[in-house]
C-alpha positions as CSV (number, residue, x, y, z in Angstrom):
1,X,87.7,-133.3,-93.3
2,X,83.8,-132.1,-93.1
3,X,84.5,-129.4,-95.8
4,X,85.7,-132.3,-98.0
5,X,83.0,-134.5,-97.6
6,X,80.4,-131.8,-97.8
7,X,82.5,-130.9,-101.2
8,X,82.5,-133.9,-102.4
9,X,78.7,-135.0,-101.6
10,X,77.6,-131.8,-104.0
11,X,79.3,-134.0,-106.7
12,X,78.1,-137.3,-108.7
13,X,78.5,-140.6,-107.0
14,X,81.3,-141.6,-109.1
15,X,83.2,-138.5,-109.1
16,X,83.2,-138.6,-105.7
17,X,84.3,-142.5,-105.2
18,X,87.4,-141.5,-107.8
19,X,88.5,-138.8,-105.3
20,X,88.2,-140.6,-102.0
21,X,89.9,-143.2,-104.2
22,X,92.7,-140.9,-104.8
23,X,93.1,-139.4,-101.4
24,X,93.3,-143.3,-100.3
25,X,95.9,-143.8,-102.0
26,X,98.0,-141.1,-101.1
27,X,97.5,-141.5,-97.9
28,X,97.6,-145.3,-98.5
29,X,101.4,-144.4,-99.7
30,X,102.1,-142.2,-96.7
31,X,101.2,-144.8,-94.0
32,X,102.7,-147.4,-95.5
33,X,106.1,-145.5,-95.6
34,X,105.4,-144.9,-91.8
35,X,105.0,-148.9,-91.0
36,X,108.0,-149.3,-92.7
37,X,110.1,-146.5,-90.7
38,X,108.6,-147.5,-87.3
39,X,108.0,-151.0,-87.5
40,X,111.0,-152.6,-89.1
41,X,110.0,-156.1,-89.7
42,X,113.7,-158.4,-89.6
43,X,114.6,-159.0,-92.8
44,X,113.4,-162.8,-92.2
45,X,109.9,-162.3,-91.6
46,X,109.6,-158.9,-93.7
47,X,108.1,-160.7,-96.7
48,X,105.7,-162.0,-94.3
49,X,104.5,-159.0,-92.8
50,X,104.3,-156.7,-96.0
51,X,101.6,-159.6,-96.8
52,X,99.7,-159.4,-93.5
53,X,99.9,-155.8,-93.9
54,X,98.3,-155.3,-97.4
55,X,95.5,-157.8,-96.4
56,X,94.8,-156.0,-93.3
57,X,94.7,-152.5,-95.4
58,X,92.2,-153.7,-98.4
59,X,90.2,-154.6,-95.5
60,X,90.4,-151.9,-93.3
61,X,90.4,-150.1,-96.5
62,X,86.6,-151.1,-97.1
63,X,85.5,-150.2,-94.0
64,X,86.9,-146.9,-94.7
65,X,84.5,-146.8,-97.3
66,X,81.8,-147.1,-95.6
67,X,82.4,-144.8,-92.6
68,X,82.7,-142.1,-95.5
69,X,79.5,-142.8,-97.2
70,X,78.3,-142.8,-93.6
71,X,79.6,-139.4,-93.4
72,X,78.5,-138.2,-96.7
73,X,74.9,-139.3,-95.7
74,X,75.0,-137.1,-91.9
75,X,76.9,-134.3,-94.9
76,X,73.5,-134.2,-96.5
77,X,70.8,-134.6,-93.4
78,X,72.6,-132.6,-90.5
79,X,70.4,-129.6,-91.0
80,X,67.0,-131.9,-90.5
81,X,68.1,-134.7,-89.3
82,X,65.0,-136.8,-87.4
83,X,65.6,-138.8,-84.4
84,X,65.4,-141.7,-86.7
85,X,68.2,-140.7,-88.8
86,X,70.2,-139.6,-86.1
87,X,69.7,-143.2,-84.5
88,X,70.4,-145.1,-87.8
89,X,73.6,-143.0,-87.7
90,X,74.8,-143.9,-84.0
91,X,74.4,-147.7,-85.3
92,X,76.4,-147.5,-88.4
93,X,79.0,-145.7,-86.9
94,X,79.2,-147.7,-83.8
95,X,79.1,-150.8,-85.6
96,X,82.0,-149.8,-88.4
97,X,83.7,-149.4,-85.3
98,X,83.5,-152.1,-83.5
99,X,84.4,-153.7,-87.1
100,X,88.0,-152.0,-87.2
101,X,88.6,-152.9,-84.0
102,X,87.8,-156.5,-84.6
103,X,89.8,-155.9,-87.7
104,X,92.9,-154.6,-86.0
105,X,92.9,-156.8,-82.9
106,X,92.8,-160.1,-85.6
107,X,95.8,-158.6,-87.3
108,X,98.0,-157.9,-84.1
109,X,97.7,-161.5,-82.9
110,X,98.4,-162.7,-86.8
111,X,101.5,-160.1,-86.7
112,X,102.7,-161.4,-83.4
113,X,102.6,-165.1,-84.3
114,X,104.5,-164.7,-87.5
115,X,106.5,-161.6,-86.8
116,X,106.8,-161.2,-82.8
117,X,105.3,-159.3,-80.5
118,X,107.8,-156.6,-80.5
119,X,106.5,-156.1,-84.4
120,X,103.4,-156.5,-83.6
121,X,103.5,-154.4,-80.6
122,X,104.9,-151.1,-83.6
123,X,102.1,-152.1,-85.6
124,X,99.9,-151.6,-83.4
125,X,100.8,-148.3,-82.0
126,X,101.2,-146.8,-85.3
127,X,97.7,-148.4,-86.3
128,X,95.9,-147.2,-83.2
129,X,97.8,-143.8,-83.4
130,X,96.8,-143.0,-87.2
131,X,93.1,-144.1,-85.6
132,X,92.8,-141.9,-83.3
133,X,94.0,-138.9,-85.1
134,X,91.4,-139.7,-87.9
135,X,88.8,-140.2,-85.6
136,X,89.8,-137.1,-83.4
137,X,90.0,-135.0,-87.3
138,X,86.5,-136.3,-87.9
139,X,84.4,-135.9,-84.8
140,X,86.1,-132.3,-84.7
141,X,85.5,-131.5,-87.9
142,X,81.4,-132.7,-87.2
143,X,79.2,-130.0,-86.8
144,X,76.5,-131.0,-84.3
145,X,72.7,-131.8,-85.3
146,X,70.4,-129.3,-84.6
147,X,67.6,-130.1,-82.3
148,X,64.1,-130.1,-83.5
């Protein structure tokens, strides 16, 4: 994941928006075929749920966007990073987290009152486990600042 992002910070702005573009939606295509598989909406609230479901992802979406250009940033300062930096870096990412979370925990109470809580209980398992692997992929994939 680092490798891409150091890749992709090396190219223009735009370039690199049309490939993290692409591997969203790829991986947008993936996930959603997952949802479907594990959280099986009944077929009368299915119509329902897709909708809750593409709202939440153009959201959660954005604030994928900016926890990569977050990324892309540390990509470029890791080497000299200044306790300043470093410290503007710990907010962003602590605040885009909070964010999903806030994100997620909205749509899991909108998912259990029109779906159910046995929907909204696979939703949210299969959210929080796609989470965690990303963020387990990216803080392994971090190298650590160097101290100056």
């Amino acid at each position: 994941m680092f490798v891409l992002l150091l890749c992709l910070s090396s190219v223009s702005a735009q370039s690199a928006k049309e490939e993290i573009d692409y591997f969203q939606s790829i991986f947008g295509m993936e996930k959603k075929a997952l949802m479907a598989e594990v959280v099986q909406p009944d077929e009368t609230t299915k119509s329902a749920f897709w909708t809750l479901y593409d709202s939440y992802e153009t959201k959660r979406k954005e604030l994928g966007q900016q926890r990569l250009a977050v990324l892309m940033d540390y990509g470029e300062k890791y080497d000299d990073l200044t306790n300043e930096q470093a410290a503007q870096f710990l907010k962003q990412t602590m605040t885009i987290k909070k964010q999903h979370d806030k994100l997620l925990n909205t749509f899991v109470k909108k998912v259990n009152k029109v779906n159910g809580p046995v929907t909204a209980m696979r939703f949210q398992q299969v959210e929080i486990y796609i989470l965690s692997e990303i963020r387990l992929a990216i803080a392994g994939g971090l190298p650590f600042p160097e101290t100056h």
